[in-house]
C-alpha positions as CSV (number, residue, x, y, z in Angstrom):
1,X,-65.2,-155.3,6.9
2,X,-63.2,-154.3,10.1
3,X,-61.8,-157.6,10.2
4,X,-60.7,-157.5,6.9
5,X,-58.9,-153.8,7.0
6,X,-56.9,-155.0,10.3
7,X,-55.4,-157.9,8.5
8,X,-54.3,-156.5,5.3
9,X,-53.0,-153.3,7.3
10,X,-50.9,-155.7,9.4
11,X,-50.1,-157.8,6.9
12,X,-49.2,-154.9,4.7
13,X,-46.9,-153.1,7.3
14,X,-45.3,-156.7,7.9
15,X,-44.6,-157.1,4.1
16,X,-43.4,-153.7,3.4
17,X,-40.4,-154.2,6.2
18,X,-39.7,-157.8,5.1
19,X,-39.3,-156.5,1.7
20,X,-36.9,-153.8,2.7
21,X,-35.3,-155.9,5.1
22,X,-34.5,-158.9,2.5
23,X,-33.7,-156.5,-0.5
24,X,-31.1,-154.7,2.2
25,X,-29.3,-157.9,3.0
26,X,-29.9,-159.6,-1.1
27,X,-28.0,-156.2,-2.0
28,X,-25.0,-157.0,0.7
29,X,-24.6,-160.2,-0.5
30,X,-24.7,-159.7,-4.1
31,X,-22.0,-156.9,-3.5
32,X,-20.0,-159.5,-1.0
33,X,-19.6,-161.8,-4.4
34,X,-18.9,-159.1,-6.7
35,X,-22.0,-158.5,-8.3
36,X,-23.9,-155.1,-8.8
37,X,-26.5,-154.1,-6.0
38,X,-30.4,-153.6,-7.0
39,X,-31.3,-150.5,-7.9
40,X,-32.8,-147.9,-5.6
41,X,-36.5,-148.1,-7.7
42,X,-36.4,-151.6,-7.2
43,X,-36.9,-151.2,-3.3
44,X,-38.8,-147.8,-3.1
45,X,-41.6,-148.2,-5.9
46,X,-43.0,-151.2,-4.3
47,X,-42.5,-149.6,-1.1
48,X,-44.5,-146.8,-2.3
49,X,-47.0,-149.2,-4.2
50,X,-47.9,-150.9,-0.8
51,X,-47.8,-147.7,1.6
52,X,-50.5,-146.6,-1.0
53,X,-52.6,-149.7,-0.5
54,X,-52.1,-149.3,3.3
55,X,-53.3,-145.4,2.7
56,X,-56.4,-146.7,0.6
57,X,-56.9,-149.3,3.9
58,X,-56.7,-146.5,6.5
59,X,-58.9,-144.2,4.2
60,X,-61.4,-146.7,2.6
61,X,-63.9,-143.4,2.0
62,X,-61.1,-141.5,-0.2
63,X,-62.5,-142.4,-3.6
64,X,-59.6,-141.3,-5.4
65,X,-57.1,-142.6,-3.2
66,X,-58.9,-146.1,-3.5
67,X,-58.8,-146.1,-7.4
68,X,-55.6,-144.7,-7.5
69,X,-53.9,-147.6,-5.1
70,X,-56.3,-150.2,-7.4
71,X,-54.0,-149.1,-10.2
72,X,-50.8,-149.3,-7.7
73,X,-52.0,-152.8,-6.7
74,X,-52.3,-153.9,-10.2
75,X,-48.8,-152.4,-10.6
76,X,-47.4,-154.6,-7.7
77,X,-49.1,-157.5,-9.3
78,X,-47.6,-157.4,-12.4
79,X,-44.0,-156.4,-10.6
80,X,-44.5,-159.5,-8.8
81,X,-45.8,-162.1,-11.6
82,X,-42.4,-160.2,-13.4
83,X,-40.4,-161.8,-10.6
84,X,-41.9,-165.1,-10.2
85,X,-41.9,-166.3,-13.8
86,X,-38.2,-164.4,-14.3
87,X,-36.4,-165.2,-11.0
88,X,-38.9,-168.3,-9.9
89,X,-39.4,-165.9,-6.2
90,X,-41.9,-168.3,-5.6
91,X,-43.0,-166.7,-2.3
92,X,-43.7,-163.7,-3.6
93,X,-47.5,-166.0,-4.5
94,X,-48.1,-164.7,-1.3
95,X,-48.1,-161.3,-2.2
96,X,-50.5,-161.9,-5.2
97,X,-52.9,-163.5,-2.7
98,X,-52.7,-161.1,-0.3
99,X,-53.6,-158.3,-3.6
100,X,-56.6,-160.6,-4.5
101,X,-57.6,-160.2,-1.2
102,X,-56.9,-156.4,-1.0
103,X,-59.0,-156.3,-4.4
104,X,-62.1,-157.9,-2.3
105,X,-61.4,-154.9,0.5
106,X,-61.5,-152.6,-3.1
107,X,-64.8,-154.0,-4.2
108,X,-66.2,-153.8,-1.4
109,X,-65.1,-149.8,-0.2
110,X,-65.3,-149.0,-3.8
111,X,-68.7,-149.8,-4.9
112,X,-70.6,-150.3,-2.0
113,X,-74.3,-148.6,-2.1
114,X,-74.9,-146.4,0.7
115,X,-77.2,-147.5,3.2
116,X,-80.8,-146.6,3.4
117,X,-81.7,-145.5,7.4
């Protein structure tokens, strides 16, 4: 289980800067050629979504903060199946792989019976 929370933390705070990082440079570029930047919800929500997820990671016996990132996870699932069947992002598979994964962590912290001593 400890195994587990270090990667999708890492992977998590990796993701999270990457994100920002290409958004920050997409926007420079679509304003270089005359286009309109993205808008600001379209970096902070999933921002938020995955800082959440990272919260539920850090915190796995929060209850409520572990349901309430399961609902931001299936919110960044659906953002990013919105991006891969509108835009074609095909790397953003990735990120629904790394969320199936962080639903195992969520089954596991979630429902897991406590120990008898």
């Amino acid at each position: 289980m400890n195994a587990l929370r270090w990667m999708l933390g890492l992977i998590a705070a990796l993701f999270a800067g990457g994100y920002v990082a290409l958004v920050l440079m997409a926007n420079a570029f679509r304003r270089s050629v005359g286009a309109s930047a993205n808008g600001p919800l379209f970096i902070v929500l999933p921002v938020l979504g995955i800082a959440l997820l990272l919260a539920a990671i850090l915190f796995p016996s929060n209850k409520p903060l572990l349901h309430g990132a399961a609902l931001a996870a299936v919110g960044l699932a659906g953002f990013c199946l919105w991006q891969i069947f509108r835009d074609g992002a095909a790397p953003l598979w990735f990120a629904v792989v790394y969320l199936a994964a962080w639903f195992v962590f969520y089954g596991l912290a979630a429902w897991r019976v406590a120990q008898q001593p």
